[in-house]
C-alpha positions as a Markdown table, in Angstrom:
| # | Residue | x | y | z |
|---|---|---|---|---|
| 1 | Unk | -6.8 | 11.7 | -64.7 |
| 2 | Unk | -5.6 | 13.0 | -61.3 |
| 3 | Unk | -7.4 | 12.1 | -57.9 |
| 4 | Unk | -7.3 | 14.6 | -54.9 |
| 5 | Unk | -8.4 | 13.0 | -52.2 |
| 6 | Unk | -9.5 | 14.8 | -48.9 |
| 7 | Unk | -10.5 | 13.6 | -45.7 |
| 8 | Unk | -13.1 | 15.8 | -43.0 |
| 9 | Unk | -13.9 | 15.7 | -39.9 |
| 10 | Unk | -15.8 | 18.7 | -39.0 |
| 11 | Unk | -14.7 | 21.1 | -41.3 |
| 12 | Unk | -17.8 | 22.7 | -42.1 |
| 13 | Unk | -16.3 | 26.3 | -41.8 |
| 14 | Unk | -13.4 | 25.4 | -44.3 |
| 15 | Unk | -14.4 | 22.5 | -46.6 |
| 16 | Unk | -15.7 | 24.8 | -49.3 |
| 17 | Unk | -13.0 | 27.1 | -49.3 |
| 18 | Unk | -11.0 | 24.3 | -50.0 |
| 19 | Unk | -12.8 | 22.6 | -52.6 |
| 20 | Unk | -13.0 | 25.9 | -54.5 |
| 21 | Unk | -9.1 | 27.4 | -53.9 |
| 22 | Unk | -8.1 | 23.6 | -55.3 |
| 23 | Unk | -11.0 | 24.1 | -58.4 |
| 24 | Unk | -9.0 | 27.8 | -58.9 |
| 25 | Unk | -5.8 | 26.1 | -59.1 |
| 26 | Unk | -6.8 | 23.7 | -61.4 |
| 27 | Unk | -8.4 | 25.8 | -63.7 |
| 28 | Unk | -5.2 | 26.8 | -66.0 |
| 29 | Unk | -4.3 | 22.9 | -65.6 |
| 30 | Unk | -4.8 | 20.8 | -68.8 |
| 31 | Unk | -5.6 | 17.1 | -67.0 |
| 32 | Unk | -8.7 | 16.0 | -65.9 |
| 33 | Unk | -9.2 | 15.6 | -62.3 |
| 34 | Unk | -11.3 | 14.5 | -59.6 |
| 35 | Unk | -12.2 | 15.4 | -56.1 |
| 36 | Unk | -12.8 | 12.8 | -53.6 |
| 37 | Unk | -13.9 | 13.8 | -50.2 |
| 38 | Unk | -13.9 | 11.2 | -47.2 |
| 39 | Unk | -16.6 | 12.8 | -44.9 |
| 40 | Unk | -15.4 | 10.9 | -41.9 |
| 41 | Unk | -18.5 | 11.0 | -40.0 |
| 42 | Unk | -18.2 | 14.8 | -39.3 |
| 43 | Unk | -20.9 | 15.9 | -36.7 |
| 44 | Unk | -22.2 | 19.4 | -37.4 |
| 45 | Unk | -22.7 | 20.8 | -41.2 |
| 46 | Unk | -19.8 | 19.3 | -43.5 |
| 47 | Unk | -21.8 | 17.2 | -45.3 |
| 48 | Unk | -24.8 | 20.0 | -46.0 |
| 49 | Unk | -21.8 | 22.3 | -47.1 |
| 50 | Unk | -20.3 | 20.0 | -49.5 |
| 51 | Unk | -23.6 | 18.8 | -50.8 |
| 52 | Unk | -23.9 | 21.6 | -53.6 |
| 53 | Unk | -20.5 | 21.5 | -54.3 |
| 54 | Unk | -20.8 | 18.4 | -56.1 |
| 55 | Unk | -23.0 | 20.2 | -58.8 |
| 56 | Unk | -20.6 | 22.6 | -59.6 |
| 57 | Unk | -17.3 | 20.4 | -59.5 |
| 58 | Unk | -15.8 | 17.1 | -60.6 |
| 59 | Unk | -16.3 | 16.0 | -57.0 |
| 60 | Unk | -17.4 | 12.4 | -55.5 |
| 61 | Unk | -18.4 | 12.0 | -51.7 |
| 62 | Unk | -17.4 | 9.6 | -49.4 |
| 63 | Unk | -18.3 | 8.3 | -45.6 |
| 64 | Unk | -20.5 | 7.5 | -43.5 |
| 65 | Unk | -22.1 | 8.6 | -40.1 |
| 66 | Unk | -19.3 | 6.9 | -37.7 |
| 67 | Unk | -15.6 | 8.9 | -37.0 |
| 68 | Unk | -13.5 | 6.6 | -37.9 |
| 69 | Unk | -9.7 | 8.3 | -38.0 |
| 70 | Unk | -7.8 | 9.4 | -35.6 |
């Protein structure tokens, strides 16, 4: 199995065209994966925009309400 992990920080405008350009490149790939997404206490709509994205894709989400990288 191969883990992708990806951090956010206020990547609403972006975080699902990067969950779904990494599904399309994975789709002619043999190995299981997995998606983990660090929601790094993002303040406008990253989390609302990944939420249904986990329905559709091997995807597990991460974080909590506090920024805590750079």
């Amino acid at each position: 199995m191969l883990f992708v992990c990806i951090p956010v920080h206020n990547e609403a405008p972006t975080a699902g065209l990067v969950l779904w350009r990494i599904r399309k490149a994975f789709a002619d790939f043999p190995r299981e994966y997995e998606l983990i997404v660090f929601n790094d206490g993002s303040s406008d709509a990253t989390a609302e925009v990944l939420a249904p994205y986990a329905d559709a894709l091997p995807l597990t989400i991460l974080g909590g309400n506090q920024h805590v990288g750079y």
